[in-house]
Structure formats: C-alpha cells, structure tokens
C-alpha angles and dihedrals in degrees: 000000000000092000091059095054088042088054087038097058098043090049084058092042094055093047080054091050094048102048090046098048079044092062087040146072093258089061122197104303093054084047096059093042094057098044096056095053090054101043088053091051093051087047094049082055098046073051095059092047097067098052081054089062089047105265104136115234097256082071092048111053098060083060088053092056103047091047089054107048111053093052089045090043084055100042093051104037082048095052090049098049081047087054097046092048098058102046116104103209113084118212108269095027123103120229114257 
C-alpha cells in the first residue's frame, strides 16, 4: 500500500513540476530533469529507510526501481509532449 501512494505522489508531483517549469524560465524539459534528480534522491533515501527497518538491499532495490519509474516515465513523456506542443514546425512540414 505504501508503494502505490509513494507512485502516486510522485506521478502528481511530476504533473506539478511540469506545469510549474512550464510557466518558468527552466521550461519543461528542465522541469523534468530536475525532478527527476530530486525525486531519485528522495527515493535513495526512502531506500535507505528500509534497510534501516531491516529489509536487505536485494529487496530493496527492486522498490527502488518501481517508485522511480512511473514518475520518471511521466516527467519525461510529459516534457516531451510539452516540446512537441509548442514547436511550430508540423511533421511533414518544412521550416519556414
């Protein structure tokens, strides 16, 4: 349960990021990257939190994995729909 509120919440976090680096000077591809810096370093730290607990780290790392992805997976598929948006130039269609 407490893997699905963790993806969860970094699913909603990334749609934040991305909608706030969108509005800003770091736009959305900034966005995505430091988000996903930051999301991995909160997530190396909930790592660390369950070998604190007594899980090893082959059990671990697995975790790691699945709490990362999905939120990565968002930030950067969503930075690249932004990009794509807000080119001018259609494929198929040469620049003008």
């Amino acid at each position: 349960m407490r893997t699905l509120i963790i993806i969860s919440a970094g699913i909603l976090l990334a749609l934040v990021a991305l909608a706030m680096g969108k509005r800003s000077r770091l736009g959305s591809r900034g966005a995505a990257i430091a988000f996903i810096a930051l999301w991995t370093v909160a997530m190396i730290a909930n790592l660390g939190l369950g070998l604190s607990h007594g899980y090893s780290l082959a059990e671990e790392l697995p975790i790691l994995l699945v709490n990362i992805l999905p939120a990565g997976l968002v930030a950067v598929g969503g930075a690249y729909l932004a990009s794509r948006r807000s080119s001018p130039v259609h494929p198929g269609q040469a620049p003008q």
